[in-house]
N, C-alpha and C positions, 0 to 999 in steps of 0.2 A: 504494500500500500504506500502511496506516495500525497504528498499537502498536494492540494489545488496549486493551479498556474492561475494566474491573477495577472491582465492585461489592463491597464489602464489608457485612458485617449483624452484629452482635454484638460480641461483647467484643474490650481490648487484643489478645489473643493472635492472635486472627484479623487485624486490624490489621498486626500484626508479619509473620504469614505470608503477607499479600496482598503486603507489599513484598517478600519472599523472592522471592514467585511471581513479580512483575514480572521480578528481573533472571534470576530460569530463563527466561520465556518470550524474553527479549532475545536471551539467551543462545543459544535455540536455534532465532531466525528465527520465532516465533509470531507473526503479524500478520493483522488482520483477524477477532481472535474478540473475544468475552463472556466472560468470566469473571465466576460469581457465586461468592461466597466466603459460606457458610451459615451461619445461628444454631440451633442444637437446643432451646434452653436450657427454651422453651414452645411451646406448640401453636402460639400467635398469633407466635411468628418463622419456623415454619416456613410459617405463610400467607404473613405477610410476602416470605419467599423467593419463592414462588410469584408474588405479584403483581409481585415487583424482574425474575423470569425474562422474565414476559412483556411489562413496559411496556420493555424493553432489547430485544426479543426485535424490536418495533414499531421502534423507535427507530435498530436497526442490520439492517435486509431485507437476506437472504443472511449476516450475519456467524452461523460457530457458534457455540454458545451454550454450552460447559464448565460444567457447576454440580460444585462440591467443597464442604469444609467440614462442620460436624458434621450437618448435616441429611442430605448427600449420604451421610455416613459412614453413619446409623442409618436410613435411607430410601432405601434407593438405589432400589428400584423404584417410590416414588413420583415424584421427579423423572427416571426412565425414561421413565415414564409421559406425558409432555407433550412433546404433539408440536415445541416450538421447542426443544425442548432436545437435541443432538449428542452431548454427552459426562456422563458420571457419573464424577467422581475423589475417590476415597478420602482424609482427611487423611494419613495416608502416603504415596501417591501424589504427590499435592499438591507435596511435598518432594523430590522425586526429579528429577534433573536429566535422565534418560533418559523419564519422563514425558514431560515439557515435547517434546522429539524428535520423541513420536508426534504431538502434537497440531497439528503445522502442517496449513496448510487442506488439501494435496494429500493429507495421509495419511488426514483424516480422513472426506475425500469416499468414500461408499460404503464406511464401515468399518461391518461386521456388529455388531461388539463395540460395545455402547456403557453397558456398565456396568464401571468399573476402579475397584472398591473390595476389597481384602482384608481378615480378620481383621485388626484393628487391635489387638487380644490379644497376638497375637504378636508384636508389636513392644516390642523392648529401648532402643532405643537413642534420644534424640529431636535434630530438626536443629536446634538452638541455634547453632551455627556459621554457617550458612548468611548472615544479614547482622550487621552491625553497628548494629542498634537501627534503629530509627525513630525519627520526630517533629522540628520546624522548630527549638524550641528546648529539649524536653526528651525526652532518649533512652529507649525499650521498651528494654529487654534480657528476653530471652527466657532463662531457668535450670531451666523446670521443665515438663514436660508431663505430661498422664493425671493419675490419681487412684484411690486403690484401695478410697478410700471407697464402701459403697453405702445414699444416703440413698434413702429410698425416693420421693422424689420426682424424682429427676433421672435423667436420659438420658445426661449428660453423659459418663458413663466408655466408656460404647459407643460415642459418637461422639471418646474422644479417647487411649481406653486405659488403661494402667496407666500409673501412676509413672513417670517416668524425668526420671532429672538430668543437665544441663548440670556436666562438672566444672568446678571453681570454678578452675583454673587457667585454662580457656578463657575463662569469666567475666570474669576479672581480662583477660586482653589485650582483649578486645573493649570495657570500658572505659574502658581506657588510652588505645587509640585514638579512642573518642568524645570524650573529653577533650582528647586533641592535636589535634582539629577542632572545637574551639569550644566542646563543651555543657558547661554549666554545672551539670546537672539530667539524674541517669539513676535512671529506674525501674525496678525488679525485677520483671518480670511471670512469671506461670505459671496451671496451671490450680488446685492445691493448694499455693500455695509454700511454706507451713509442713513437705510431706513434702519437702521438698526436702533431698538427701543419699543417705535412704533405704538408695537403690543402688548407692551409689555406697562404696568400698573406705574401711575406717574408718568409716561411714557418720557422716559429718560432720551439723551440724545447721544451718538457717539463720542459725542465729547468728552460728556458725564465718563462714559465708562472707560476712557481712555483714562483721563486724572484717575479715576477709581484704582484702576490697576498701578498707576504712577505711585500711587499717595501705597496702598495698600503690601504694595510688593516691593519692598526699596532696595533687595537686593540683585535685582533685573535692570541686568546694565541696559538693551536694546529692546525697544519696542518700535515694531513696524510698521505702517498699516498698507493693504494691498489696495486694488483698485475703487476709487471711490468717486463719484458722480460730482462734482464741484459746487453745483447749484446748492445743495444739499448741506452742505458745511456746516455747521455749527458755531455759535461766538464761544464755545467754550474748546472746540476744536481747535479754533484759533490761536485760543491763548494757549493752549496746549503749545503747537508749534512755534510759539512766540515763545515760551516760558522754561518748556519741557526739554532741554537738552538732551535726554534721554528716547525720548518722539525722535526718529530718525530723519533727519531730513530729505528725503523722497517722497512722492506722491504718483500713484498712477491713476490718470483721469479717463474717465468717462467722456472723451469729448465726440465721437462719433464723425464730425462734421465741422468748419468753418463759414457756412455761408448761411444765413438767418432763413432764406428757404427749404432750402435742404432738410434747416435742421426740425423747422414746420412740418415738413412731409415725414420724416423719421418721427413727429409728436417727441420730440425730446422736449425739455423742461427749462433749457437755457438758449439763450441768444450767442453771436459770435463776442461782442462786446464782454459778456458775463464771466465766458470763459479767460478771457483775458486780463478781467476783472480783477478774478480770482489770484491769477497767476502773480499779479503784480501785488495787490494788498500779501500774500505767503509770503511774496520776495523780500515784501518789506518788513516784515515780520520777524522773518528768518533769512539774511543773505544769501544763506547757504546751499539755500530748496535746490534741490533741482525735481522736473518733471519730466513723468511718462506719459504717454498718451494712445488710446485707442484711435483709429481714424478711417472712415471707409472708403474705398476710393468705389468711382462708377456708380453711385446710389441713382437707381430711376431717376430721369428727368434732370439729371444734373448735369447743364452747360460748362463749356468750357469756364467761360466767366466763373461759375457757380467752384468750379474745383479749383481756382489760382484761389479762391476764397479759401478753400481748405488746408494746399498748398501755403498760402502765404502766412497764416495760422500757427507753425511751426518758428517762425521767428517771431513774430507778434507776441505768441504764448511763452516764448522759450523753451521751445518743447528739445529733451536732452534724448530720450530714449521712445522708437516711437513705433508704436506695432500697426501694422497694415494690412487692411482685409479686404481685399478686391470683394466689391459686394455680388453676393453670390444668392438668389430666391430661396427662398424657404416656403415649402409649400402650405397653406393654412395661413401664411402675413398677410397684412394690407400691401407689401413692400411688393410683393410677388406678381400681386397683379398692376401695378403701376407699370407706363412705360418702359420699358427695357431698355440699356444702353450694349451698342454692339461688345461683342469679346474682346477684340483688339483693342476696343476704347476703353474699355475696365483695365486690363491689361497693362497696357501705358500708361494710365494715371497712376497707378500702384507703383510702378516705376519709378514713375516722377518723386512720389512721395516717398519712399523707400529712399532716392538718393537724397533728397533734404534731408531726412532720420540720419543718414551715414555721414554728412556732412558737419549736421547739429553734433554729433557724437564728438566727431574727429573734433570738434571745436573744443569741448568740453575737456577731453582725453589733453591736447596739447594745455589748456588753461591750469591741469596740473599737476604738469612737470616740475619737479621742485616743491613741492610739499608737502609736508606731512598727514598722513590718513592714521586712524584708528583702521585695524583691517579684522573683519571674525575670518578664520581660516577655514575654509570650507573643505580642506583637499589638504596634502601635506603643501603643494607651491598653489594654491588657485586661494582667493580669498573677497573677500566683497568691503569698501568701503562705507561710510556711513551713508553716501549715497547710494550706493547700490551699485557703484560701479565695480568691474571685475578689474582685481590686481595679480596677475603671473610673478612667480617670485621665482631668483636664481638659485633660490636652498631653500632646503626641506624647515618647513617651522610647523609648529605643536598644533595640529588640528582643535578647531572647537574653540580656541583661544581668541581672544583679542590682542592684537598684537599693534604696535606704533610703527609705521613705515615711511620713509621716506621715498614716494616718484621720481624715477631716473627715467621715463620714456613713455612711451607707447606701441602696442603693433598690436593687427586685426582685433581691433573693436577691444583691449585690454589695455588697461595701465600696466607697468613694470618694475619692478622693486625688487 
C-alpha cells in the first residue's frame, strides 16, 4: 500500500487545502488514489486539469483518480465525463473529514455515485482550522474564503462561494503556534482578503486583524499579506503599513484593468484614478512599498486606446512585479458573451505588458545595488527580501533564517548577494 499522489494547479489557497487534504486522507486510511486539486480561474487551467488527470491517470494503472477543486466545483460533469476519473469532490467536500471515509479504494470500487459536489452557496462557514499553515520556511495561513464580488469575468465565486471569515481569534493561535515551530515568515492568504471580517460579529476589518496578530504575537518577526483589492483598504490597514515595521512592505493588487471603461465592463469597484490613488497615499506612508499587480490584457471591447490605459498604469501605479493574463472566456461570465477580441490581438497586448512588468523589474532590481536587505532564506542560496524580491547568494546560508545582506548585482529577474 502506498499514500495518495496529491497534484495541485492554481493559487496559494488550493496549496493550503491540498495539505488539509493530505492529513484527512491519512486520517482516514486513503491509500492508493490521485488526487487532482483544480484551477477554474481560465479556460487554459481547466485544460491544464485535464491533461494533469490523464498523464497521473498513465502514470499510477489501477490507482482512482478523485479530481476536486474549483474546476471540479463549476464543472463537475465535465471531469465526470472522463473515463480515468473515479471521483468528482466538491471544494466543500474536499474539507470534510467524513468525505475522506468514503473514499478508500474498497468503498469506492463499484460506487454508482461518482459526482459529490453540492451548492457551494450555501455554505457559511469556511475550514480555516483545519491545518496550521503550510510552506518549509514561510507559513499560508488561510482567514478568508468565497467572494461576493461578481466581476464579470471570473468563475471564481461559483467554484469557491460566498465570503466567509476565519475568526481572528483562531487566527491568532494558529500563528502563535507556527511561530513556537520555527517560522519566521507567515502569510495571510484568502480568496478576497480585503472582505475579510465581513461576517463575522462587529464585522471587524483586515486591519483590525492584522494589529491583532501585530499586538498579540510579538515574537513574529514577518507578517505578509497576499493579494488584496485596493478599493477595499482599511484606515487601520493603513496605519498598519505606516506604523507596523513588521507588515512587510509588498502588496499584490487586485487591479484587473487601467482604463475606467474596461474597468465598468469587468463591474470592478475602483476607477483608474483610485488605483493610483492608492498606490501613492502606501508610498507615502511607507517609502519602501513596492507593488504587484494582476492585469488583463484583451478584455472584450477593449480598444487600442482602452489598453495604452492599462499599459500606461504600470508607471503611473508603480507597479514593481506584474502578473498577466491574456483574457481568456469563461463559460457561464457576463465577460464570455461580450464582444470578443481576435487571438493575435490578446496575444500582443500580453506582450506588451509582460515587457513593461520586465522592465519595471529591471528598474527596481538595479535601484538596489548596494544595499542592505533583511533576507528569510528560502533554499540554502535563494532567499526573499522584505519586499518580496528574490536574492541568489554565492554561499550556502542557514535556511529559514533571516539573515542581513548586502546587493552586489542583478541577473534574470534576481538580486545577488
Amino acid at each position: 500500500m502506498s499514500a495518495p499522489v496529491f497534484s495541485t494547479l492554481g493559487c496559494r489557497l488550493n496549496a493550503y487545502e491540498t495539505e488539509a487534504m493530505k492529513e484527512l486522507a491519512a486520517a482516514a486510511g486513503v491509500e492508493n488514489a490521485v488526487v487532482v486539486n483544480t484551477c477554474a480561474v481560465t479556460a487554459e487551467a481547466v485544460r491544464k486539469a485535464k491533461q494533469e488527470i490523464r498523464r497521473l491517470a498513465r502514470e499510477n494503472p489501477g490507482a482512482p483518480v478523485i479530481v476536486t477543486g474549483c474546476a471540479a466545483q463549476t464543472e463537475p460533469e465535465t471531469f465526470a465525463a472522463m473515463p480515468e476519473v473515479t471521483r468528482v469532490v466538491g471544494n466543500t467536500e474536499k474539507m470534510q473529514a467524513e468525505t475522506w471515509t468514503g473514499l478508500r479504494v474498497p468503498d469506492l470500487i463499484g460506487a454508482t455515485e461518482k459526482v459529490q459536489v453540492d451548492d457551494i452557496m450555501s455554505v457559511k462557514e469556511t475550514a480555516g482550522h483545519l491545518i496550521d499553515g503550510f510552506g518549509r520556511h514561510r507559513a499560508y495561513v488561510q482567514v478568508q474564503n468565497g467572494c461576493d464580488h461578481r466581476c464579470t469575468f471570473c468563475i471564481i465565486p461559483f467554484g469557491r462561494g460566498n465570503s466567509r471569515s476565519v475568526p481572528a481569534g483562531v487566527v491568532v493561535e494558529q500563528i502563535r503556534r507556527l511561530v513556537d515551530r520555527g517560522f519566521n515568515e507567515v502569510v495571510l492568504t484568502g480568496v478576497d482578503l480585503t472582505s475579510w471580517g465581513a461576517d463575522l460579529p462587529a464585522t471587524p476589518r483586515l486591519g483590525d486583524l492584522v494589529m491583532r496578530i501585530l499586538r498579540l504575537v510579538p515574537d513574529l518577526p514577518r507578517l505578509r499579506i497576499s493579494s488584496i483589492d485596493s478599493i477595499e483598504a482599511d484606515e487601520m490597514l493603513m496605519q498598519a503599513i505606516a506604523t507596523e515595521p513588521r507588515l512587510m512592505p509588498h502588496l499584490h493588487l487586485s487591479l484587473q484593468a487601467g482604463d475606467d471603461m474596461i474597468l465598468k465592463r469587468m463591474k470592478r469597484r475602483h476607477l483608474r484614478d483610485d488605483a493610483i490613488r492608492f498606490c501613492e497615499d502606501a508610498r507615502r506612508l511607507r517609502p519602501e512599498i513596492i507593488f504587484g499587480a494582476d492585469i488583463i490584457a484583451g478584455f472584450p471591447t477593449e480598444t487600442e486606446e482602452m489598453f495604452t490605459n492599462s499599459l500606461k498604469l504600470v508607471e503611473d501605479c508603480g507597479l514593481t512585479f506584474l502578473h498577466v493574463f491574456p483574457f481568456s472566456p469563461r463559460k457561464g461570465t457576463p465577460a464570455a458573451r461580450m464582444p470578443q477580441l481576435k487571438g493575435p490581438v490578446v496575444k500582443d497586448r500580453a506582450g506588451r505588458l509582460r515587457a513593461a512588468g520586465d522592465l519595471a523589474l529591471a528598474r527596481h532590481l538595479q535601484a538596489q545595488v548596494g544595499r542592505s536587505h533583511r533576507v528569510l532564506m528560502e533554499g540554502p542560496r535563494l532567499g526573499r527580501t522584505e519586499q518580496f524580491t528574490e536574492v541568489a547568494f554565492a554561499a550556502d546560508q542557514p535556511e529559514g533564517q533571516i539573515i542581513a545582506a548586502t546587493i552586489n548585482g542583478f541577473a534574470a529577474g534576481q538580486l545577488t548577494a
